[in-house]
N, C-alpha and C positions, 0 to 999 in steps of 0.2 A: 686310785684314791689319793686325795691328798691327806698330809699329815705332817709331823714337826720338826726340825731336825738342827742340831748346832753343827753350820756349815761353813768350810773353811773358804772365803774367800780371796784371801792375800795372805802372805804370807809376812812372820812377825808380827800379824795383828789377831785383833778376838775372834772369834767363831762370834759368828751372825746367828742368832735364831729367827729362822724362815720356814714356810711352807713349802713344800716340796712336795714332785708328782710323784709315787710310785705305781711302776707298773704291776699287773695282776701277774701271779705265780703262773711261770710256765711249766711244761712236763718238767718232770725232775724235781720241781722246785716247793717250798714252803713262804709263805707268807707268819711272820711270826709279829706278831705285839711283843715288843723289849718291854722288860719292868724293871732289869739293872743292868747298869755298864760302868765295870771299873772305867779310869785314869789311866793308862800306862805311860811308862818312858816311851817307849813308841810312838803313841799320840803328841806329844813335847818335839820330838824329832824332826816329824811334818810340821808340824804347826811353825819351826824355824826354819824349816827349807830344806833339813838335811835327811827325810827318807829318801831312799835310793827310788820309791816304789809312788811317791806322792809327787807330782810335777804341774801334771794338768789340773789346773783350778776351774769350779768350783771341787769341792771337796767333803764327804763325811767322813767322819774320823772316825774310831771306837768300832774294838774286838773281841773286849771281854766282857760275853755277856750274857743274860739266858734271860727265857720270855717264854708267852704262850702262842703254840700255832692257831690261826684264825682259819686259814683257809689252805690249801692243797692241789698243784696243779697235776695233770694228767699222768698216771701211771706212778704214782707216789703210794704206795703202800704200808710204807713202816708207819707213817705217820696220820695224825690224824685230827680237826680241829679239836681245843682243847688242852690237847700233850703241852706239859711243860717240859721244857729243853734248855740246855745250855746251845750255845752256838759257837762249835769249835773254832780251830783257826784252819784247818782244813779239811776235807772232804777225800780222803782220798779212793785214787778210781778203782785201783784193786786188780789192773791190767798192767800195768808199764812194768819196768823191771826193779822199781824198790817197792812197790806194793809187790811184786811176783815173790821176793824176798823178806816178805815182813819189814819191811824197813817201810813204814807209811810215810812216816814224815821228810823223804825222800822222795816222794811222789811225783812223777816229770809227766802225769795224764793234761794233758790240754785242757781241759774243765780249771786243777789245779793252779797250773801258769796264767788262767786268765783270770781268778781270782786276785791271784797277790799284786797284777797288775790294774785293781782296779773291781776285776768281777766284769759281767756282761752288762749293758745298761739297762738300767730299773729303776734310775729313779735323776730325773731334769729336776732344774730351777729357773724359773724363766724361760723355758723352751731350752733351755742349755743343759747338754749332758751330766749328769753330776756323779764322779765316782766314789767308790766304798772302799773303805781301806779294808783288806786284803776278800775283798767283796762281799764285804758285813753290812761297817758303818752302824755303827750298832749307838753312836748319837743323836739317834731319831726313834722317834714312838714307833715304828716301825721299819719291817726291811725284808727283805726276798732272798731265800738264799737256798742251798740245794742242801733235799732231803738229809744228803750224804754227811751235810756241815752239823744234823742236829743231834745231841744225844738225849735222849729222851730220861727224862728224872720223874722222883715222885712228888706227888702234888703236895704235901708237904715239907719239902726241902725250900728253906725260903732264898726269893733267887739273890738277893746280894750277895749271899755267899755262894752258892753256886755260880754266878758270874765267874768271881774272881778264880774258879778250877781253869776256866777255860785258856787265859794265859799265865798268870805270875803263879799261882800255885802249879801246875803241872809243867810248867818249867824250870821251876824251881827245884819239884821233888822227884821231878823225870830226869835231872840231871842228875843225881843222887841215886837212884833205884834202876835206871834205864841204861844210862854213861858210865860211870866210874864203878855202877854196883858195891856201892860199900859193904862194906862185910862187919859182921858185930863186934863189937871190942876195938873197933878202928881210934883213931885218933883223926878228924876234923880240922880244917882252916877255912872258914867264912868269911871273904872277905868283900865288903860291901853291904849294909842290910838296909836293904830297900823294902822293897815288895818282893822282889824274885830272892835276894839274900835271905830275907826269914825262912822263903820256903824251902831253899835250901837246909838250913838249919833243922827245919821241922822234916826234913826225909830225912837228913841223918837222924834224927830220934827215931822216925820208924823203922831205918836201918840197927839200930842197935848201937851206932856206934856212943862209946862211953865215953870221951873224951873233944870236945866240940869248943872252936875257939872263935871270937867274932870278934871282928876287926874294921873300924867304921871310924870315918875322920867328923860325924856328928855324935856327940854323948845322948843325944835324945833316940837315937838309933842303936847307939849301943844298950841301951838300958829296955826297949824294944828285945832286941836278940838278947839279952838275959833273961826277958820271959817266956821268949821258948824254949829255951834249956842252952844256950849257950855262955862260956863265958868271956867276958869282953876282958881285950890284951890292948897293950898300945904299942908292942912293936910282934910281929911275926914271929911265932914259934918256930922250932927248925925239927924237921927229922920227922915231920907227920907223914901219916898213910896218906892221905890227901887234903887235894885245896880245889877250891873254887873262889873265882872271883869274878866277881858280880857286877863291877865297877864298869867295864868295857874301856879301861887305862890298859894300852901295851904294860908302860913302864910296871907297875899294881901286877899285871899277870906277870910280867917277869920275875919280881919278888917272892908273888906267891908261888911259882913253878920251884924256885930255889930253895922254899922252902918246907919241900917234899925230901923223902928219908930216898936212899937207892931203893927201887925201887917202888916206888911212889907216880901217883897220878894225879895230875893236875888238869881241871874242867874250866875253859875259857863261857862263861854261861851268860857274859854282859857281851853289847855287842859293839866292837868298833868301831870311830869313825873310819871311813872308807879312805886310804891313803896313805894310813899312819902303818909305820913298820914295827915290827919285835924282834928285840934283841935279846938274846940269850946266850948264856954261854954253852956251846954244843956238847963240851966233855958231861956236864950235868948227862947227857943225852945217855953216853956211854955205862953208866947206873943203871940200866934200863928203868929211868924216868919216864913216862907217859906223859904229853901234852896231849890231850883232846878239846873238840870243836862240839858246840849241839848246837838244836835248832830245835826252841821249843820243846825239852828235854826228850826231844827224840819219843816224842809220845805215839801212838795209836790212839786216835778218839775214843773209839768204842768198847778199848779194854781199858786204857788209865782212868778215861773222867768217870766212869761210873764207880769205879773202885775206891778215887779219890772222894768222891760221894760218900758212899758208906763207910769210908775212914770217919768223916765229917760227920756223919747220923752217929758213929756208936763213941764219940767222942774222943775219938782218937789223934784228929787234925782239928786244931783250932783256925778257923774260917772267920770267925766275930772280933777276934781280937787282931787280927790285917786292917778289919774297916775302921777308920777314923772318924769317918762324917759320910755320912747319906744327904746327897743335896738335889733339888731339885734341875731341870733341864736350863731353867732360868739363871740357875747361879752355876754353871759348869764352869765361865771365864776365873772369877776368883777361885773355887777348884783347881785349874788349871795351875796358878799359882801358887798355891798350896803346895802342889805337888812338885813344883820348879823348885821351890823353896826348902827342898824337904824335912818338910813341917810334920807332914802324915808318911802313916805307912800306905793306904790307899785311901783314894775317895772313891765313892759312886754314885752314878747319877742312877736315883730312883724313881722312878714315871709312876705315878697313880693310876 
């Protein structure tokens, strides 16, 4: 079928909207109509050159997202046309050795690795192969992706905010509930509030912790993280139970690693340029301080997004107050900007 898609053809310049082929769902597979796709920093990243995972141009970008399935290829079972779903960031296979250990989002299954390099091909532009960032591509009215990527929601849950579960919120709050496990009564260090920052912020409230500090070199972002319950500092507390920072600055993590109490844990949740070193002072180490790493808060699709879901239904997580502007497919380049600029806490592109 043909259908619409903001596609990256150069790098440093706008996403093209063009027509693109896609091909019909193979076994395994779903064909899903997108009806919302956050923004991320990720998307910003390729669009300059610097994912490790984007090289080959043409290009569709966008991962966080949720839609309805249309149609269903061979020996697909869970799912069925209709199902609304979010569309994870992964699939995983449930055989290799970190699915054997519940660690999903460690997943080294071959389906997984050819995802984040692109996905199988599903969908040309001009006869030229076009790939999906981490083989979604979720900037286009539609997209093909494996049963395993979709979590099926209720028909009521409206998808903008369901989108946004699929990356910056369960990274955010899976860093927090998943990683560090806050514990209640904690004391908090947020630094950074972005998209993935808030959500941090908003898992420590549903961790309990009572004391949450947020730390952001934009005032419009800090006044942001004060309406999810944190409050805005302009130099670093000392002596917290934990820190997260959000920023993906070595030098930023290093401060905020420093400024954890002995024995305190600090969650690296933004993600580095490729190259840059961190320096720390190692005695900090001998405190038995905790430095950890996530990926995508270390989530399992089909236990965190649904649960994040019904956080979201019983008013627990605010979802509406992330979005900033719902735009259409035609305005995602000024979006895009928006987002560089950070103006908003998220955009989304909404498809009618």
């Amino acid at each position: 079928m043909l259908t619409r898609a903001a596609v990256l053809t150069e790098f440093h310049a706008p996403l093209e909207i063009r027509e693109v082929e896609l091909a019909d769902p193979g076994p395994g597979e779903v064909r899903v109509r997108i009806r919302a796709s956050g923004i991320c920093g990720s998307d910003l990243k390729a669009i300059d050159g610097k994912s490790p995972v984007v090289s080959q141009l043409p290009f569709v970008l966008g991962h966080e997202s949720a839609g309805v399935v249309e149609s269903v290829g061979d020996g697909v079972t869970a799912l069925k046309p209709g199902d609304h779903v979010i569309i994870a960031m992964s699939g995983p296979c449930g055989r290799c050795r970190g699915c054997a250990g519940g660690e999903f989002h460690l997943c080294s299954g071959p389906a997984r690795i050819t995802a984040i390099m692109g996905g199988p091909p599903r969908m040309t532009l001009d006869g030229a192969e076009t790939r999906r960032f981490i083989g979604i591509g979720s900037f286009a009215e539609h997209t093909v992706v494996s049963e395993r990527m979709c979590v099926k929601i209720a028909k009521d849950a409206p998808f903008a905010a369901m989108a946004l579960l699929a990356c910056g919120v369960v990274t955010g709050v899976g860093a927090v509930l998943n990683v560090a496990r806050v514990q209640p009564g904690s004391s908090v260090l947020v630094v950074g509030c972005g998209g993935v920052g808030l959500n941090v912020i908003q898992g420590a409230v549903l961790a309990g912790a009572t004391t949450i500090y947020a730390a952001d070199i934009a005032e419009q972002k800090l006044k942001l993280a004060e309406r999810f319950g944190a409050t805005p500092v302009q130099e670093f507390p000392q002596n917290v139970d934990y820190a997260f920072d959000a920023t993906g600055v070595p030098g930023v993590l290093a401060k905020a690693f420093a400024a954890t109490r002995p024995g305190g844990t600090t969650v690296m949740v933004g993600s580095p340029p490729r190259g840059q070193n961190l320096e720390i002072d190692p005695s900090l180490l001998f405190a038995s301080r905790r430095l950890m790493g996530t990926q995508g808060g270390d989530a399992s699709p089909l236990r965190d997004l649904p649960m994040l879901a019904a956080q979201y239904m019983a008013g627990r997580l605010d979802l509406d107050g992330l979005i900033t502007e719902r735009v259409p497919l035609e305005d995602i380049n000024a979006a895009v900007e928006r987002v560089r600029q950070g103006s908003v806490a998220r955009s989304v592109i909404v498809f009618d």
